[in-house]
Phi, psi and omega in degrees: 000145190236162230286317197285330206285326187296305196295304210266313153314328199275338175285309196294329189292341197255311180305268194340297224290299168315321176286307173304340146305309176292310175260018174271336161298315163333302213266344161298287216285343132329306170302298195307317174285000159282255175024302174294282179308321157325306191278331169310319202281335171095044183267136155312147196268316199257123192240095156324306202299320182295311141337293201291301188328317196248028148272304159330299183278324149322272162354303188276353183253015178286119172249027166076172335307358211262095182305159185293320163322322192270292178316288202301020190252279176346262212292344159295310181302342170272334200287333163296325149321302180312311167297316168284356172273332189309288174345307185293326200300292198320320193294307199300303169338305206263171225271306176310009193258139168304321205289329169317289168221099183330290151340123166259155189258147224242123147255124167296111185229120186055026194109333193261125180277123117269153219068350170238056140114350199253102136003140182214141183246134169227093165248184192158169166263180191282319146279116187287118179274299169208178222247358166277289178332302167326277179312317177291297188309299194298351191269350173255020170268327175241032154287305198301340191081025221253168191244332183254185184207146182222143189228131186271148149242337173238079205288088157309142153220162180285343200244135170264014167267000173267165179328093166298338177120169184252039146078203159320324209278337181281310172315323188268355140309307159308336169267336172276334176305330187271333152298311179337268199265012184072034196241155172290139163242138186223108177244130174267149199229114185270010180194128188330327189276358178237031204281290167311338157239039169267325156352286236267332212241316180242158195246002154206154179275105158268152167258116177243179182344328189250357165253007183277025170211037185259115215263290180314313188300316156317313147279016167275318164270019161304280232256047175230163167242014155283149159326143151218143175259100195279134182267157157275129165327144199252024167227024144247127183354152183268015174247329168282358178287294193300324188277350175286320199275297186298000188276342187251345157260008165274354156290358192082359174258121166227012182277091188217149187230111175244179209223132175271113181240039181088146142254196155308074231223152124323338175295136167221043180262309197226176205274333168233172133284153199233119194254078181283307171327335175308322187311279184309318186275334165290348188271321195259320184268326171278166176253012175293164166268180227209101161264183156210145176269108176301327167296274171319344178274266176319348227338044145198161212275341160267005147302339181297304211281315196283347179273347224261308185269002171261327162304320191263338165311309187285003164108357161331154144299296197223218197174137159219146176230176171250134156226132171234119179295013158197059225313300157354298217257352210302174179241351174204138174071026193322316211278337182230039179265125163298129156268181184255017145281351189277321177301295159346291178312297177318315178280330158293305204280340162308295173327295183308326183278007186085351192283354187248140190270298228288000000 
């Protein structure tokens, strides 16, 4: 075969090639427009039954040279293409995506930015027990200068004999505790029916680790105009974690904080695995701040401190901890509450290292 005979196969080889380009773009934007009409309709983007029907019909109408093995390879892979771009769009869509709003966004909570560049502290016990109780925890939080406070009124436990928390009567301490010393409260609220008048009490709504895919409640405080503080669930993805904060900001709410507390691990050396690298992948595909809760990820108390500096080193907006005046006697969580010299101790040494302005 001579060099021009070669030269004029290797141009047709170049058409092709050019051709199978076009229409493999062709059938992306086909895909994307299913995709679309798909998620109007609440349809699964991925249809097996469908699939297999145009593998078939590939198949019965394949004539070689090429073995059939190889084509049904070729064509899963476009037809996977096809499913990831459907994904992307869906990414480029939510309202929480950097791709969305460059910027981060910063919530003003009593005076205190979260999100702008400056560390923010959340301490409390885990249960709010009585107004000493209480009251004793807030004064060395705004001995410290510090501005929130965090509280249980509504305890899940794995156990339904354990402490649950005192409801209203808690909530309505936290709010006298909060007049008191002057601090922001971030309180958790596990049911939709206690949404509206948790209102009346707290200056943010949490969402915590076992509601973070209760898909109403995340639109009940969606459609509020208080702060959330949302926890990542502890068997869930950091993209069903992302699609969590949007279901509360598809409601019109974007005033959202989200809080890394561990996940669900085989380990059992700490109470979670505390999924630091999580810190860093929330900053970057969201525009929210980004805390982590050092207690619930470790649950012990000689751990806070060094998770506490592994958050902030890795770029958290905050740390939220427990604090209790007499962890021992605690009605919940005993084992992984900073009493408050321990507290002292912690927050000096926060200090010491420069994370604190105040």
């Amino acid at each position: 075969m001579s060099n021009k005979e070669l030269d004029v196969l290797r141009d047709q080889l170049d058409e092709i090639n050019l051709q199978l380009l076009h229409l493999i773009n062709q059938r992306a934007e086909l895909a994307q427009e299913i995709g679309r009409v798909k998620e109007k309709q609440g349809v699964n983007r991925y249809d097996p039954v469908r699939e297999r029907k145009m593998l078939d019909l590939i198949e019965e109408k394949h004539e070689g040279p090429l073995d059939l093995a190889s084509i049904k390879h070729i064509f899963k892979e476009i037809f996977k293409l096809g499913l990831d771009i459907q994904d992307e769009n869906k990414k480029k869509a939510l309202l929480v995506s950097r791709k969305q709003k460059q910027e981060d966004t910063i919530i003003n909570l009593n005076g205190e930015l979260i999100g702008n560049g400056v560390p923010s502290f959340i301490f409390g016990p885990c249960a709010v027990e009585s107004y000493e109780q209480t009251a004793a925890v807030a004064a060395a939080i705004k001995a410290k200068g510090l501005k929130l406070m965090r509280g249980g009124a509504y305890k899940p436990r794995t156990s339904p004999y354990d402490f649950q928390g005192l409801g209203l009567e808690g909530l309505q301490i936290l709010k006298r505790v909060a007049d008191e010393y002057g601090l922001a409260v971030i309180s958790e609220i596990v049911s939709t029916d206690d949404i509206e008048t948790a209102l009346d009490y707290i200056d943010v709504i949490q969402i915590g680790a076992r509601n973070a895919q209760n898909f109403d409640l995340l639109k009940a405080a969606g459609s509020t105009k208080k702060p959330v503080l949302l926890k990542r669930g502890m068997s869930e993805t950091i993209d069903e974690y992302i699609h969590a904060a949007e279901y509360i900001m598809a409601q019109g709410n974007s005033n959202i904080i989200l809080c890394e507390r561990g996940i669900r691990t085989y380990e059992k050396a700490t109470r979670n695995t505390l999924d630091i690298t999580a810190v860093p992948i929330l900053k970057q595909e969201t525009h929210l701040p980004v805390l982590v809760d050092v207690t619930h990820s470790t649950g012990r108390r000689d751990l806070l401190l060094p998770a506490a500096k592994a958050a902030l080193a890795i770029g958290a907006d905050g740390v939220m901890a427990e604090v209790h005046p007499d962890p021992a006697v605690a009605l919940s969580d005993s084992a992984q509450q900073m009493d408050l010299k321990q507290f002292d101790a912690f927050y000096d040494e926060i200090k010491r290292l420069n994370w604190v302005t105040v």
